[in-house]
Backbone as CSV, one residue per row, in Angstrom:
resi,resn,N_x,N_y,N_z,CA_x,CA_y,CA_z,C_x,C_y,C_z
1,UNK,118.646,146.185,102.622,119.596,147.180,103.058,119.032,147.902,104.269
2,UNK,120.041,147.749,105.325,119.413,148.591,106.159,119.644,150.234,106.284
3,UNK,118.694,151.020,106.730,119.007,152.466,106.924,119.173,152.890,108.662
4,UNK,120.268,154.017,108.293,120.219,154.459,109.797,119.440,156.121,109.744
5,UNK,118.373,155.435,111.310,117.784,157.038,111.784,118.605,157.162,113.256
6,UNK,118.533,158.641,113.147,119.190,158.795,114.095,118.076,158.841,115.399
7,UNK,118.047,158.789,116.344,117.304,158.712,117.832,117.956,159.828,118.791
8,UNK,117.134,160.218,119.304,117.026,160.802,120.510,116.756,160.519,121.787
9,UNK,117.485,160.493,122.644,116.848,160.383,124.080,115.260,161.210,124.313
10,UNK,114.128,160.616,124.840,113.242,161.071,124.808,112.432,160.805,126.318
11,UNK,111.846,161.534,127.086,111.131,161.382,128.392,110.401,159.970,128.133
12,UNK,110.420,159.102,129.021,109.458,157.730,129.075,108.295,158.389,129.423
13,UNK,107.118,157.590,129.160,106.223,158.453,129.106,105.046,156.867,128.775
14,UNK,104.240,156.711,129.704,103.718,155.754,129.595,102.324,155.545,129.582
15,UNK,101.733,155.700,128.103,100.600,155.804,127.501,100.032,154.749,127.045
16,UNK,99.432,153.960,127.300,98.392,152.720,126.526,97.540,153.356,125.834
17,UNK,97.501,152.643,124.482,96.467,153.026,123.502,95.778,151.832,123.084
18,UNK,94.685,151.548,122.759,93.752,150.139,122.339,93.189,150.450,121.242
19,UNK,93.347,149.865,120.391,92.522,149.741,119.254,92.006,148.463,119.272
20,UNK,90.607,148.448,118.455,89.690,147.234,118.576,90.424,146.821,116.448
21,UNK,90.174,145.672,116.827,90.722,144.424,115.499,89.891,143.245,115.213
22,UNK,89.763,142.588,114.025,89.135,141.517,114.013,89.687,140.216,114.281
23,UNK,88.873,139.038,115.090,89.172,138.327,115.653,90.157,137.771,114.810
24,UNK,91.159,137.224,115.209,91.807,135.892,114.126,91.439,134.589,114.308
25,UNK,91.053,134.188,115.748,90.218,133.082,115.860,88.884,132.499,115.116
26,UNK,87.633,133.324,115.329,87.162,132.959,114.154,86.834,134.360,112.918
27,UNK,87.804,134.690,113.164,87.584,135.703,111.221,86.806,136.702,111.326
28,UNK,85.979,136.953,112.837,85.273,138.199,113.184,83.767,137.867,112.883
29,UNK,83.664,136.712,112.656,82.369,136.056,113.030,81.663,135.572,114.248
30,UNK,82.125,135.669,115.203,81.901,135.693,116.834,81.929,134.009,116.724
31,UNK,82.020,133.154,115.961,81.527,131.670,115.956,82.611,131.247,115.679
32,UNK,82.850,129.760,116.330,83.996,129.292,116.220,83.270,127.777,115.617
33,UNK,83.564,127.011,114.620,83.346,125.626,114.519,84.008,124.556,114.138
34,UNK,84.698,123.645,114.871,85.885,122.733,114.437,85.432,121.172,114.442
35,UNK,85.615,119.838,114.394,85.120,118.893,114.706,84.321,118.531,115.715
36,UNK,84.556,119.243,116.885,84.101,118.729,118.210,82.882,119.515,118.379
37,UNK,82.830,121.032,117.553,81.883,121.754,117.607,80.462,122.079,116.209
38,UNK,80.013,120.724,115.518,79.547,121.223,114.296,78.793,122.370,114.135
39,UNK,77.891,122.498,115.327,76.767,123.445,115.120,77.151,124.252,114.957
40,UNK,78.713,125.031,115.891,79.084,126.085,115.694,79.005,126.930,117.461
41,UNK,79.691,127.360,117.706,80.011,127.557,119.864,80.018,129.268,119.248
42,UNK,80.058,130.238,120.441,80.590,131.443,120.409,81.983,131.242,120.794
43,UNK,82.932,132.114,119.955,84.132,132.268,119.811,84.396,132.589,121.632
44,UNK,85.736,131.541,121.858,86.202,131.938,123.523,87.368,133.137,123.603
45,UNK,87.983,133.039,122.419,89.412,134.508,121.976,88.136,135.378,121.843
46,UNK,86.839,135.806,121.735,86.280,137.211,121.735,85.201,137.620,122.149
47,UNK,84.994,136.114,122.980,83.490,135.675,123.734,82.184,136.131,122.577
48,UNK,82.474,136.036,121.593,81.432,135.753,120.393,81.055,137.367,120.053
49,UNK,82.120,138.270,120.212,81.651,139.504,119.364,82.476,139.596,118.325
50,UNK,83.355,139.038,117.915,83.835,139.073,116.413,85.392,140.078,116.097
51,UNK,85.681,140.527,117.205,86.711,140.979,117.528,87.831,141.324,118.840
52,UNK,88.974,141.844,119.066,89.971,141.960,120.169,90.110,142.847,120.332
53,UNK,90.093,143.379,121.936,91.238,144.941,121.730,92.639,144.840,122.279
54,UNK,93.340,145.081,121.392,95.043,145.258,121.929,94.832,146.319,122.219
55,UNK,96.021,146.183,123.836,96.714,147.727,124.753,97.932,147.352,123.813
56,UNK,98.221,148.521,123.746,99.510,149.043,123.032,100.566,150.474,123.364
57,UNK,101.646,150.364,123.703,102.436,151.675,124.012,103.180,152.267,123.033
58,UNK,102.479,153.238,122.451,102.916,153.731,120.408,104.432,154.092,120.607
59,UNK,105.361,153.640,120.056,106.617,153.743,119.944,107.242,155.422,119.395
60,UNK,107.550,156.136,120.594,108.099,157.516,119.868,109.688,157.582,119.910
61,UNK,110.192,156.925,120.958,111.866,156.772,120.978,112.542,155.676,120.903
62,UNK,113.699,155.223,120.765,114.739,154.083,120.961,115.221,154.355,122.333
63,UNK,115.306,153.533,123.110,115.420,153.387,124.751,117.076,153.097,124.562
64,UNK,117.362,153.992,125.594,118.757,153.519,125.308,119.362,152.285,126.591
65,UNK,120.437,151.654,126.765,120.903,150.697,127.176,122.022,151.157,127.822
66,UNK,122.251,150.422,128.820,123.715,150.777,129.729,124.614,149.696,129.689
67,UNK,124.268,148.288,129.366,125.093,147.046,129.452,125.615,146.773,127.746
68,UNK,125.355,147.476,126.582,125.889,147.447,125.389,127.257,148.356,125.203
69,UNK,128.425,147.660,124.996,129.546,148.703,124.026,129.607,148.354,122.965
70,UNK,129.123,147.507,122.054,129.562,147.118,120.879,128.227,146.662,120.099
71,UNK,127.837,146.850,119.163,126.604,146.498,118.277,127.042,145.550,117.066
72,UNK,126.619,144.549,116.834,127.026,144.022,115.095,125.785,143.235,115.194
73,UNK,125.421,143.281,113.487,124.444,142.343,112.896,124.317,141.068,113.538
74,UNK,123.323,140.714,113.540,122.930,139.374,113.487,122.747,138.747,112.174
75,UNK,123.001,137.041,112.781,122.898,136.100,111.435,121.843,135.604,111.112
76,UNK,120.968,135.995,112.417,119.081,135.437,112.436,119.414,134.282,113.495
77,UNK,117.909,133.739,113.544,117.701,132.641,114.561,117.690,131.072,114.347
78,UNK,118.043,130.715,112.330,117.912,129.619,112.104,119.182,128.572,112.496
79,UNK,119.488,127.585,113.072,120.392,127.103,113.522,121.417,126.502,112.620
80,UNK,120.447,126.164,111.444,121.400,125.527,110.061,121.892,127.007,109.282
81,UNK,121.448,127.751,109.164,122.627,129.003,108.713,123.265,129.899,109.370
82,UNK,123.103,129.410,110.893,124.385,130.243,111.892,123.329,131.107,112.718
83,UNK,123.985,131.254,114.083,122.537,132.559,114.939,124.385,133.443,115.269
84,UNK,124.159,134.380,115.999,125.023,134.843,116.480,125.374,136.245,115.902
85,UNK,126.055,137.148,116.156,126.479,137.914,115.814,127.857,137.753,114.346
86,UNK,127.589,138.733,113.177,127.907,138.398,112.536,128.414,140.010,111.348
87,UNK,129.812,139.809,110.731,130.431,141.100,110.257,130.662,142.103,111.172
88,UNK,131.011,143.452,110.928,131.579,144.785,111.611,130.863,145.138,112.529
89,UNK,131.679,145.565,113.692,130.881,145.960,114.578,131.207,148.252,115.040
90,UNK,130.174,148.771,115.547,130.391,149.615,115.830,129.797,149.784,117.187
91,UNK,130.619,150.975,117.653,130.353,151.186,119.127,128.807,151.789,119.227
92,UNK,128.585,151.463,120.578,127.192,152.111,120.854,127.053,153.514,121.017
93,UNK,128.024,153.671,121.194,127.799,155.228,120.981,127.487,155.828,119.880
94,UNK,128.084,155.288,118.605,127.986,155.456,117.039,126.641,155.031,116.964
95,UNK,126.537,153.402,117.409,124.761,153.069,116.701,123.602,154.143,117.053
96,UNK,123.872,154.788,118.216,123.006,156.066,118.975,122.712,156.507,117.891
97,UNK,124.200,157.560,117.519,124.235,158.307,116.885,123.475,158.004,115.231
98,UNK,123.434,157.071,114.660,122.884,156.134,113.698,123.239,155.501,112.591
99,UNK,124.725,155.255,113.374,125.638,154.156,112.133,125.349,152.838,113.006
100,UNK,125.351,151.973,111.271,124.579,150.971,111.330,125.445,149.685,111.367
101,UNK,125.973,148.572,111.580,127.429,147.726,111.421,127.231,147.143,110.119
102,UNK,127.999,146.588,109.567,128.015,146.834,107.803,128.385,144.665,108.106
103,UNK,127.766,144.182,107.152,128.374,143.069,106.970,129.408,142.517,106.677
């Protein structure tokens, strides 16, 4: 079920934040080892320190749009159960406001 919040127009405001994470390449072991490598190489996703830092811009508003009048659900992206827009639609002005289109 989905819920509606309502949004505000809010100043853009363009802040990068990084937090450090563990590698997913090799598991935060700085070592990577696959067939070609038995002994074991330093990881090339973290040059062998065992983790990444993502830049990131922390989400405080919903950006609003000028080329939308009409909002409705989607059916998803799988091709065998339909993509496209799908059930009731409401105006964008309403979705702003934080009604949600109903199936």
């Amino acid at each position: 079920m989905l819920h509606a919040a309502v949004y505000t127009a809010a100043p853009v405001i363009y802040v990068m934040e990084k937090v450090r994470t563990k590698c997913g390449s090799c598991g935060g072991t700085g070592l990577y080892r696959g067939f070609a490598e038995p002994a074991g190489v330093a990881c090339l996703n973290c040059e062998g320190t065992g983790c990444r830092t993502i830049d990131y811009e922390p989400f405080t508003a919903r950006v609003d749009r000028t080329d939308v009048a009409t909002v409705r659900l989607s059916r998803g992206t799988f091709i065998g159960t339909g993509v496209g827009p799908a059930g009731g639609s409401v105006t964008y002005d309403e979705f702003r406001r934080g009604k949600v289109p109903t199936s």
